[in-house]
C-alpha positions in Angstrom: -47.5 210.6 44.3 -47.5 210.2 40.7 -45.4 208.1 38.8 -43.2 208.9 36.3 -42.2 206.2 33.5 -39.3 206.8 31.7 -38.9 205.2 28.3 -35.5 204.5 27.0 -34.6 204.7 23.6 -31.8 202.2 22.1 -30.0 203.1 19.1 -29.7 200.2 16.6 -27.5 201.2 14.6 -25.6 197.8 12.9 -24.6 197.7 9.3 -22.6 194.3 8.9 -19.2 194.8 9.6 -17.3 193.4 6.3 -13.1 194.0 5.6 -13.4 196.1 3.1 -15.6 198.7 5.5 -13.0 198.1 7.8 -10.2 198.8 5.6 -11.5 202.3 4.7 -12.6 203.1 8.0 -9.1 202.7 8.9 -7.9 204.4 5.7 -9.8 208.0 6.2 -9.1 207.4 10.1 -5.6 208.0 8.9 -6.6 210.7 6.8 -8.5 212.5 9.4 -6.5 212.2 12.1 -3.0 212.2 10.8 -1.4 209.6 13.9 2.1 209.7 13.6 4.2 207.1 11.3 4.6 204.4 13.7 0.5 204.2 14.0 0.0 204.6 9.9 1.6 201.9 9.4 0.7 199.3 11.7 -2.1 200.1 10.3 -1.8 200.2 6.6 0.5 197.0 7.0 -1.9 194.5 7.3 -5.7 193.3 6.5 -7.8 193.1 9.4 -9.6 190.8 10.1 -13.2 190.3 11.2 -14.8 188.3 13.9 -18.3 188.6 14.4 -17.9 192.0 16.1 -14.5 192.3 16.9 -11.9 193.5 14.4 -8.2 192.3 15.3 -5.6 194.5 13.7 -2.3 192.9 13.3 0.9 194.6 14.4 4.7 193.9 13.5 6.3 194.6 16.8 5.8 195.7 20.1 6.2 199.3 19.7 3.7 199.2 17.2 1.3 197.2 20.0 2.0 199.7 22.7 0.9 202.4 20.4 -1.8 201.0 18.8 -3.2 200.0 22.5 -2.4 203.9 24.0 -5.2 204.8 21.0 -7.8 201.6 21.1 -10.4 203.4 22.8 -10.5 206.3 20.2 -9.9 204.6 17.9 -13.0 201.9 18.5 -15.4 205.2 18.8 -13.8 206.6 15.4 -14.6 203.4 13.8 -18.2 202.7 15.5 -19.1 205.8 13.9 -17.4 205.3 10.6 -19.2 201.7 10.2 -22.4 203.1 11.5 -22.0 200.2 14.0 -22.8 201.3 17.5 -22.6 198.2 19.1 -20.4 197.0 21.5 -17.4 196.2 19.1 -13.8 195.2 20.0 -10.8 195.9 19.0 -8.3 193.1 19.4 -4.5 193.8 18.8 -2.1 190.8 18.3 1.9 190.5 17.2 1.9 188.6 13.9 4.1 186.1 14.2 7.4 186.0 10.8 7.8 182.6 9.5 11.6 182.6 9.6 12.6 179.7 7.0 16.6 178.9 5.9 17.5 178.8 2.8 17.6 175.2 1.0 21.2 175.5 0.7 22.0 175.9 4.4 19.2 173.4 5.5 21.9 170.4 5.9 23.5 172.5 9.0 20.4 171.0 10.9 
């Protein structure tokens, strides 16, 4: 019997990942893929931001969430090629949280 070897081959792709990359990654995956309104904007709205490998986009609200999470897994491949970053990268989506404050003049109802 004769043996066969089989050599893999690993891509290693990795330019740094860097916010401004990310930012028009995001901006020509709105361009190319024209997601409706709700989508644009959540992403448009705010800077991502960048850990290690995983970019966390920031939503408003929870329909902006659910959407965004229906479209994270195309969304990750759009971007893994987009960076030229195949690596195993995350997308992490999180509710920013509004800083509510009263006005001075009403602060004595407290």
């Amino acid at each position: 019997m004769q043996k066969t070897e089989v050599q893999q081959f690993k891509v290693e792709a990795r330019d740094v990942i860097d916010e401004r990359k990310v930012v028009a990654a995001l901006e020509r995956y709105i361009q190319d893929h024209r997601p409706e309104p709700t989508v644009a904007i959540a992403l448009k709205t705010h800077r991502p931001e960048i850990d290690g490998e995983n970019i966390v986009l920031a939503v408003d609200n929870q329909l902006q969430q659910d959407k965004l999470e229906a479209l994270k897994m195309h969304l990750r491949n759009v971007l893994m090629k987009l960076l030229n970053n195949l690596s195993y990268s995350t997308i992490r989506i999180r509710q920013k949280k509004k800083n509510y404050s009263l006005p001075e003049k009403n602060s004595s109802i407290l």
